[in-house]
ZAMARGU-4260 file (C-alpha; in steps of 0.2 Angstrom, whole numbers, plus 5000, padded with zeros to 4 digits):
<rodrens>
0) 4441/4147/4518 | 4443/4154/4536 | 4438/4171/4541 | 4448/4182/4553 | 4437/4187/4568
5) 4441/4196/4584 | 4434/4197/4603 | 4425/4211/4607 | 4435/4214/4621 | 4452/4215/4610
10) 4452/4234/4610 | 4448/4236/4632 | 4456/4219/4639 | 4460/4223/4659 | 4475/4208/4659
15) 4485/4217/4646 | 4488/4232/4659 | 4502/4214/4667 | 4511/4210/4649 | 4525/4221/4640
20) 4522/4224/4622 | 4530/4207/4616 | 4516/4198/4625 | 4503/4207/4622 | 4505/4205/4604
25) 4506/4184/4607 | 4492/4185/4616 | 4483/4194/4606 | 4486/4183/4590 | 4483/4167/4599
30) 4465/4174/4607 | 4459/4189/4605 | 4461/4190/4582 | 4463/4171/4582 | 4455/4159/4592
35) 4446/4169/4604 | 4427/4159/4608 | 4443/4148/4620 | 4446/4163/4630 | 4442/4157/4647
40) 4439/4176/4651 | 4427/4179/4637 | 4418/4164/4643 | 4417/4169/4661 | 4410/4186/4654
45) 4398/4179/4643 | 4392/4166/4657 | 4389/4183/4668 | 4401/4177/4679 | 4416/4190/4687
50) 4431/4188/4679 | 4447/4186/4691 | 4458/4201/4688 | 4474/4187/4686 | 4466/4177/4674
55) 4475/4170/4659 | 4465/4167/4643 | 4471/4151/4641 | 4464/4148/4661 | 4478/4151/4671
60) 4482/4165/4684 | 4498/4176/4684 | 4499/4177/4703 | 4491/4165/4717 | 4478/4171/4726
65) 4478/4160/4739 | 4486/4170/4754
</rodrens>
């Protein structure tokens, strides 16, 4: 038997501010209320580490930052 959990940071997550509603909600079921401890943001922020604005919870990056 499974128990639903959910990030901490579902409520205040900076990358939603980039996704229209639709994607937000994917997202949001896939990391935030599903499987969240594979966010690679949650992990940078638990590591202390800064989280890159463009970072994807699944690890990649909406823009290149490369420029």
């Amino acid at each position: 038997m499974s128990t639903r959990c959910q990030c901490e940071m579902v409520e205040g997550c900076p990358i939603f501010k980039y996704f229209k509603r639709y994607a937000i909600k994917v997202y949001m079921g896939m990391y935030c209320l599903g499987d969240y401890e594979t966010c690679e943001r949650l992990q940078l922020r638990r590591a202390g580490q800064p989280v890159p604005e463009n970072l994807l919870p699944h690890g990649g990056t909406l823009w290149d930052d490369r420029r």
